[in-house]
PASEBA-1860 file (N, C-alpha, C; in nm, 3 decimals):
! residues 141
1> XXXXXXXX> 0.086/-0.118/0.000/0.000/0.000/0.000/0.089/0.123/0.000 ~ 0.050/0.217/-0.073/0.134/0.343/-0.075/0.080/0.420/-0.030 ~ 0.116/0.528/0.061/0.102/0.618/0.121/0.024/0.729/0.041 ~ -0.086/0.775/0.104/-0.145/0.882/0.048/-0.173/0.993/0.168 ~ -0.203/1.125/0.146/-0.197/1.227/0.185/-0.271/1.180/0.303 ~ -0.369/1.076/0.341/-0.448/1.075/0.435/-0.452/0.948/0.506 ~ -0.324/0.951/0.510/-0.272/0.800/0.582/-0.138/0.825/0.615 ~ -0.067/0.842/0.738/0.082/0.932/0.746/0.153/0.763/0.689
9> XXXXXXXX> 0.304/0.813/0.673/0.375/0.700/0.624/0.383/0.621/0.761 ~ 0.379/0.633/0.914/0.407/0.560/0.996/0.281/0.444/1.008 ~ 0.171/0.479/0.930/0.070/0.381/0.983/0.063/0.313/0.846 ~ 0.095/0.344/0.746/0.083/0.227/0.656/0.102/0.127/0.658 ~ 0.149/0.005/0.711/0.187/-0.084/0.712/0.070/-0.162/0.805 ~ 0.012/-0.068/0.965/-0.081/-0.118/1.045/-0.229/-0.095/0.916 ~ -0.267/-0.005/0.852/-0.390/-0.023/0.744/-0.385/-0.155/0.653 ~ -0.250/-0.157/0.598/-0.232/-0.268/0.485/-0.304/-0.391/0.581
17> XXXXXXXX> -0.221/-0.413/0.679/-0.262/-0.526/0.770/-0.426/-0.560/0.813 ~ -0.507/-0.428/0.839/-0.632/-0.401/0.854/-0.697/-0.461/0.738 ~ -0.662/-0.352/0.661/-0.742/-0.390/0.532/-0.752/-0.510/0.427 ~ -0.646/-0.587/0.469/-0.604/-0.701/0.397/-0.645/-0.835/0.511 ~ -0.703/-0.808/0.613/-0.768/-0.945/0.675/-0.853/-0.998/0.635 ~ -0.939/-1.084/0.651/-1.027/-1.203/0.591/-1.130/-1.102/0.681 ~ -1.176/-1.067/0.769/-1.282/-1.031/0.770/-1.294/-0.891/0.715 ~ -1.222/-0.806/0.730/-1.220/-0.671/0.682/-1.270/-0.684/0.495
25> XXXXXXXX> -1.201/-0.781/0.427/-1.235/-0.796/0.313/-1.370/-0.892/0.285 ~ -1.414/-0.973/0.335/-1.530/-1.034/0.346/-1.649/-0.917/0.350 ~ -1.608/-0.796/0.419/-1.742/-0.715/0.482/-1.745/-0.576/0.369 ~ -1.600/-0.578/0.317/-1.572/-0.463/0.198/-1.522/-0.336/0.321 ~ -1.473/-0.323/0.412/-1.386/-0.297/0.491/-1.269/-0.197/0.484 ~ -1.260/-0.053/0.484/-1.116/-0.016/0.428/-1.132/0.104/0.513 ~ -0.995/0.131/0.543/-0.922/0.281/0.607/-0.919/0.359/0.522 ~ -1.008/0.447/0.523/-1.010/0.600/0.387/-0.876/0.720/0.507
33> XXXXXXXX> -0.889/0.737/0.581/-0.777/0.797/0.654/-0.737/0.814/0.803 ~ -0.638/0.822/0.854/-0.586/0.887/0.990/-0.584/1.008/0.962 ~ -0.636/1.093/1.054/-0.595/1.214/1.048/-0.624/1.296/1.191 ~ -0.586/1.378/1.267/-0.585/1.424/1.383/-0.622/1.355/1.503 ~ -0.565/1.213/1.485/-0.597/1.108/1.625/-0.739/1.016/1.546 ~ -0.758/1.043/1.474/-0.908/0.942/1.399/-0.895/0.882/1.310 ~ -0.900/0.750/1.295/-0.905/0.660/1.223/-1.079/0.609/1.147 ~ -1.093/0.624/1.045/-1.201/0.692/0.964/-1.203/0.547/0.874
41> XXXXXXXX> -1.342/0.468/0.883/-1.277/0.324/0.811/-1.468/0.318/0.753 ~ -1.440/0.295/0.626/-1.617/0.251/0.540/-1.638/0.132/0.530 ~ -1.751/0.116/0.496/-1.790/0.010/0.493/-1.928/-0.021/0.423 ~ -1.977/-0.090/0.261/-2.021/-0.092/0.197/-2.173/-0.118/0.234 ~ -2.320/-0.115/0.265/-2.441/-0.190/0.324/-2.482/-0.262/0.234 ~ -2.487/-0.315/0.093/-2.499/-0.364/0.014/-2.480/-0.521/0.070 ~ -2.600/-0.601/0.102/-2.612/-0.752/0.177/-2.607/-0.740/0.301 ~ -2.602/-0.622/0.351/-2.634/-0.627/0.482/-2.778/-0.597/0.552
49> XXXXXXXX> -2.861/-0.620/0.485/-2.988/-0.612/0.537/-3.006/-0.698/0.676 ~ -3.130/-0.672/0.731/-3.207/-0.760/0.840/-3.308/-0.791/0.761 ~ -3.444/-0.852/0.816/-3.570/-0.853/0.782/-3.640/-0.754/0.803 ~ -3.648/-0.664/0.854/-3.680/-0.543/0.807/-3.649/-0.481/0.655 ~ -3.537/-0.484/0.637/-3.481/-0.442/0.551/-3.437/-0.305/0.541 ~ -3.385/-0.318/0.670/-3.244/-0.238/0.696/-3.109/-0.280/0.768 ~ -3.051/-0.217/0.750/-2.883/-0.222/0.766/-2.900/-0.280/0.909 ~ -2.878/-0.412/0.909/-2.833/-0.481/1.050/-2.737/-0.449/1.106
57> XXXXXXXX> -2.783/-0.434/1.286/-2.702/-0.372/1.417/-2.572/-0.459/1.393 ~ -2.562/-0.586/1.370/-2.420/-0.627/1.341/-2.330/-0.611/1.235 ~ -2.402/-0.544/1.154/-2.291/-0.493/1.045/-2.244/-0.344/1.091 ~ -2.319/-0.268/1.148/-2.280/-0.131/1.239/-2.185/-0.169/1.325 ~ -2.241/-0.282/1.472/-2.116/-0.300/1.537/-1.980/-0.350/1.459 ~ -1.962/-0.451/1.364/-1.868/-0.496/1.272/-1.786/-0.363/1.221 ~ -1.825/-0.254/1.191/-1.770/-0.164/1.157/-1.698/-0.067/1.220 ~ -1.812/-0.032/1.327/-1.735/0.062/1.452/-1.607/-0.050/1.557
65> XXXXXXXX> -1.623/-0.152/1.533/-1.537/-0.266/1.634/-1.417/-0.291/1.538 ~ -1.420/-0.294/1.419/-1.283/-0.263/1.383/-1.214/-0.136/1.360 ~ -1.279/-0.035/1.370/-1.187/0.106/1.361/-1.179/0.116/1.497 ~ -1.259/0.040/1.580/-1.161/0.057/1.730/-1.027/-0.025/1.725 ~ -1.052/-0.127/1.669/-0.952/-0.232/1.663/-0.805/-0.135/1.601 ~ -0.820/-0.109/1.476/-0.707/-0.034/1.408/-0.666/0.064/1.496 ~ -0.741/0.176/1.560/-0.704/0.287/1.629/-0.613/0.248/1.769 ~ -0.660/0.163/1.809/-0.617/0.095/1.911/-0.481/-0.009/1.915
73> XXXXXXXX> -0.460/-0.019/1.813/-0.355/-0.073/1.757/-0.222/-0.021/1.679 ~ -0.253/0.135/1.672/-0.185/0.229/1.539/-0.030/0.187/1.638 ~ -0.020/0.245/1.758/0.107/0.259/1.823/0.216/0.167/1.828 ~ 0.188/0.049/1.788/0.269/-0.065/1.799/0.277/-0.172/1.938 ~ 0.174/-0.150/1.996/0.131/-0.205/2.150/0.017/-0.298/2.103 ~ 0.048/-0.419/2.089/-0.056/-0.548/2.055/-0.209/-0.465/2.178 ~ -0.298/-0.450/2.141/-0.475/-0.453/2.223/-0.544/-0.552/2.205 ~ -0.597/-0.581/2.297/-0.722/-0.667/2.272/-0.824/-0.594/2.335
81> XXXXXXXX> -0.962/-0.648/2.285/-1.066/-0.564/2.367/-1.109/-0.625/2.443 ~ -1.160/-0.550/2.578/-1.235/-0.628/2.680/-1.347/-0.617/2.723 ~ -1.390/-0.515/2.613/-1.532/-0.452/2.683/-1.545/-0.342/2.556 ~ -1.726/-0.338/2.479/-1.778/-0.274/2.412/-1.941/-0.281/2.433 ~ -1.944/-0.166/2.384/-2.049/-0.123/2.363/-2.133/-0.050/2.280 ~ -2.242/-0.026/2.238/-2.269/0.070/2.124/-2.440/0.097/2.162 ~ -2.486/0.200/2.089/-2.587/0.262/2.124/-2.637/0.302/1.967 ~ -2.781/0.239/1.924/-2.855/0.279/1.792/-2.911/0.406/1.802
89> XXXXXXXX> -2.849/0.484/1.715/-2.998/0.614/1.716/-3.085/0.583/1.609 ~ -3.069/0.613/1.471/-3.138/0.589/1.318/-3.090/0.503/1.278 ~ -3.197/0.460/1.152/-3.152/0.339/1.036/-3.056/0.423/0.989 ~ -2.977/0.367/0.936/-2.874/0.394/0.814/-2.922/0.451/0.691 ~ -2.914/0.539/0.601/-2.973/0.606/0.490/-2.901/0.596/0.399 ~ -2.724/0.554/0.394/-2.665/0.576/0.255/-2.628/0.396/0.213 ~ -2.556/0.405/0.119/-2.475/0.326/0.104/-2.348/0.242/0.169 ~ -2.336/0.289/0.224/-2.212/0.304/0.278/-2.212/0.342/0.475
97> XXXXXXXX> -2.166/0.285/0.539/-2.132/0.319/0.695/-2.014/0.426/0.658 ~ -1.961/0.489/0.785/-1.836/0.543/0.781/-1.802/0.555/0.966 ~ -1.675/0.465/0.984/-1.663/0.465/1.208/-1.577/0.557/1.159 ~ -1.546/0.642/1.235/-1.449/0.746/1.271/-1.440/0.705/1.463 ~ -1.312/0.606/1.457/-1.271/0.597/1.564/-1.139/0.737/1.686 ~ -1.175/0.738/1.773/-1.075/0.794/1.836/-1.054/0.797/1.954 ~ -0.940/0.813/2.059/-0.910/0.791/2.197/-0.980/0.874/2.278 ~ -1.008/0.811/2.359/-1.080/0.925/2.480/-1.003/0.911/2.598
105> XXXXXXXX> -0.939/0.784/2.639/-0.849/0.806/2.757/-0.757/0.678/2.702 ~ -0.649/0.672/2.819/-0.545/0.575/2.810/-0.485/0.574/2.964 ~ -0.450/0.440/2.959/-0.353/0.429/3.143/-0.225/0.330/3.052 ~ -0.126/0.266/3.127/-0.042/0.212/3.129/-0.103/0.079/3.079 ~ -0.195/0.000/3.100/-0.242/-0.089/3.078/-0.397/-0.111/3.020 ~ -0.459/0.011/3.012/-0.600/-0.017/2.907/-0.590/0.112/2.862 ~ -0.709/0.128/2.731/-0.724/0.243/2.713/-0.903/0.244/2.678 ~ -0.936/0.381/2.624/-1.069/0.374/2.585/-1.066/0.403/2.452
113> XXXXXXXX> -1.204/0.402/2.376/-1.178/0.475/2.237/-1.324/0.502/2.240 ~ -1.381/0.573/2.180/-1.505/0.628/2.080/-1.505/0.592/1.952 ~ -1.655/0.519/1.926/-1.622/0.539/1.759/-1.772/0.573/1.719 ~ -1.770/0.661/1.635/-1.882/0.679/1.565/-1.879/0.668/1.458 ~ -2.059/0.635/1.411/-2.060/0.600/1.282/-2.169/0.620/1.223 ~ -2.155/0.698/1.118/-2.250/0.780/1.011/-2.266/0.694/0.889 ~ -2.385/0.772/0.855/-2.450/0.669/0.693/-2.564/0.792/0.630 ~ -2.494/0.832/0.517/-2.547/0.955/0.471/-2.599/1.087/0.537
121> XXXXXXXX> -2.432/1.059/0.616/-2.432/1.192/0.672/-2.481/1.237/0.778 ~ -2.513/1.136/0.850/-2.607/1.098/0.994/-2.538/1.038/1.081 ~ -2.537/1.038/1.192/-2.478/0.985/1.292/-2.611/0.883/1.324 ~ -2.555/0.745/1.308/-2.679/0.629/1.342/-2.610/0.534/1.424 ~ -2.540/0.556/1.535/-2.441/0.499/1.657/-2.359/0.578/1.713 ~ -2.314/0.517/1.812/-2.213/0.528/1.913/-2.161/0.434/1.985 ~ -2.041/0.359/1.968/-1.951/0.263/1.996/-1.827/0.318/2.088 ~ -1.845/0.251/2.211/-1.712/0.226/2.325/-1.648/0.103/2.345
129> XXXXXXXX> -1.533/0.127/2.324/-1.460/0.005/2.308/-1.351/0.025/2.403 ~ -1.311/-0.070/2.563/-1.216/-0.057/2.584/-1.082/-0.188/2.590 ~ -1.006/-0.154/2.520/-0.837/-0.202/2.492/-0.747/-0.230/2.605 ~ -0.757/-0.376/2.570/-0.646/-0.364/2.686/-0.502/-0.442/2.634 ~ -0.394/-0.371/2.671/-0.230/-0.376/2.617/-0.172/-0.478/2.674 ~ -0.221/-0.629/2.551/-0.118/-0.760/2.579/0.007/-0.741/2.556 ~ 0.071/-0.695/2.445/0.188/-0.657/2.372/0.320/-0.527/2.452 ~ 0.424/-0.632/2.383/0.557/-0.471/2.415/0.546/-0.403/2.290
137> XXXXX> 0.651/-0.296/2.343/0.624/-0.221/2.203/0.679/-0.324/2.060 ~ 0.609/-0.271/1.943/0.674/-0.383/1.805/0.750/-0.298/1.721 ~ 0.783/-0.152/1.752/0.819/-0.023/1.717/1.004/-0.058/1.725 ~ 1.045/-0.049/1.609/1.179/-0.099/1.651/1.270/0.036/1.617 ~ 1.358/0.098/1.716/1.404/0.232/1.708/1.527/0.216/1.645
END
């Protein structure tokens, strides 16, 4: 993956990795950018219906739970999560989801994140995800 204006060169390598997993590509899955602490990741609704026939709560959580995943991961400190949550407001209206993940706190050993996630331009969730730091650093100086 090559670096574009909206992806710094230090995280390329953690997106390639994102974006190139079996589930990230199964769901159509991709990092459009980092930029001021937010990790900003789409995600296609096309087969994601319910019986209703709208955009199922698990393709929302699926979306906001991996831009926690990536965000939570940018630094080179292996996370796992131990605890999430999310909150429905509206159906989904576009094509497309969009999580815009980002940190809200951090300690030595967990952290938190926020992620929200819009669909034509709407905010239709709110996802908390907190991380906790199995890993040393993988950052080699």
């Amino acid at each position: 993956m090559e670096e574009t204006p909206s992806i710094p060169e230090a995280y390329v390598e953690a997106v390639e990795r994102s974006d190139t997993c079996e589930f990230a590509r199964r769901l159509g899955m991709k990092v459009t950018a980092i930029e001021d602490g937010r990790v900003h990741v789409t995600m296609p609704t096309a087969g994601m219906k319910n019986g209703h026939g709208t955009v199922h709560g698990g393709a929302i959580f699926a979306v906001a739970d991996h831009a926690f995943g990536i965000a939570a991961n940018l630094e080179g400190v292996d996370e796992i999560a131990i605890s999430a949550n999310i909150r429905y407001f509206t159906v989904p209206a576009g094509e497309t989801l969009e999580a815009v993940a980002y940190m809200v706190s951090e300690t030595e050993r967990t952290s938190v994140y926020a992620v929200d996630v819009y669909s034509g331009g709407r905010l239709v969730a709110s996802f908390e995800g907190v991380g906790y730091k199995i890993g040393a650093s993988l950052k080699q100086g």
